[in-house]
N, C-alpha and C positions, 0 to 999 in steps of 0.2 A: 321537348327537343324535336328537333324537324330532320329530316332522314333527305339528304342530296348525294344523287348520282350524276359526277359529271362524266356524259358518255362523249368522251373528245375523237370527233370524226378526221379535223384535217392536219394534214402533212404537215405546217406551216408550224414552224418552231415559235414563233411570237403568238400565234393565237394560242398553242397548248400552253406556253408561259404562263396565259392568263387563267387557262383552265388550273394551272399548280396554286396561281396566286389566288384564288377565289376559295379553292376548296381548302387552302391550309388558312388561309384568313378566318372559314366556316368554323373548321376543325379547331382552331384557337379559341374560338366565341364559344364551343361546346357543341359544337354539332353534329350530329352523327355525316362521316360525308366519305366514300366511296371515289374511287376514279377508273375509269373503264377507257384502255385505247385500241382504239378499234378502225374499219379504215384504213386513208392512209397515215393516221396516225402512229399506227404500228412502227414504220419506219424509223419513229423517234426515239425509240426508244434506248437504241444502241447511241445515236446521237449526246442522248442525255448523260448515259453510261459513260460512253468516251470523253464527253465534256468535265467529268464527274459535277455535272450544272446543280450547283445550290438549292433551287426551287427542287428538282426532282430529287435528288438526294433527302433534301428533307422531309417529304409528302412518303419518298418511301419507308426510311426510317419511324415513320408515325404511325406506315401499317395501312394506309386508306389509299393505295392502289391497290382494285379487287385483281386486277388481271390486263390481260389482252389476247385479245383475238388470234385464236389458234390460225383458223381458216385466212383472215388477211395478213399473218405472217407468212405462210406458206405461201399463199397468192406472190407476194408482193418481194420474195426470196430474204427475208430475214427470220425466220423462224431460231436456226439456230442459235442465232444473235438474243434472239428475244426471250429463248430457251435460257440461256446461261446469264442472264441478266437473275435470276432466281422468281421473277415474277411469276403469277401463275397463270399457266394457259386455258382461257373459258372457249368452250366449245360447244353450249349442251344447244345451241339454237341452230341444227345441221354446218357445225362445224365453229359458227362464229357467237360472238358473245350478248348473248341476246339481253333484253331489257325486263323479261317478264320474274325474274328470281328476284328483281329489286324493287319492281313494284308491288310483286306478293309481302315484300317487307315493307311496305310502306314510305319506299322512294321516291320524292318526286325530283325527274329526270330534266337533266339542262347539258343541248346536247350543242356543242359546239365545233 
């Protein structure tokens, strides 16, 4: 089994989409698979929440969103937003969510 990290960098609701659609397609096939938003993807997150949008609804219900970025919720004024979504806040890389916990596990990283 192969270990994917999608670390979804931009703001842009269609390209995270595809980041939803790739990783639960993964995760269906059996694969071990992580989602990290970080960026100004952070801002989507409330997006997603309010839309109650299908794709994210279901990636979260599976458990393979690790998190998002404490530091670019704060940055970018969604924190609280991001906070009460239940997701969990990564900060161990001076504030923001860094990539080296997942490739000590053997993730290889696709960051879009």
């Amino acid at each position: 089994m192969t270990k994917y990290l999608f670390y979804g960098m931009t703001g842009e609701k269609m390209c995270f989409q595809h980041i939803l659609l790739n990783a639960l397609d993964l995760a269906n096939a059996g694969e071990q698979v992580r989602i990290v938003f970080e960026g100004a993807s952070v801002k989507l997150v409330a997006t997603f929440e309010a839309d109650n949008h299908p794709l994210y609804r279901r990636a979260k219900a599976a458990g393979i969103i690790a998190g998002v970025c404490k530091a670019c919720s704060m940055a970018l004024g969604v924190y609280d937003a991001n906070l009460a979504s239940g997701l969990t806040m990564l900060e161990e890389m001076s504030g923001h969510a860094g990539m080296k916990p997942f490739l000590a596990e053997g993730y290889t990283v696709i960051s879009m």
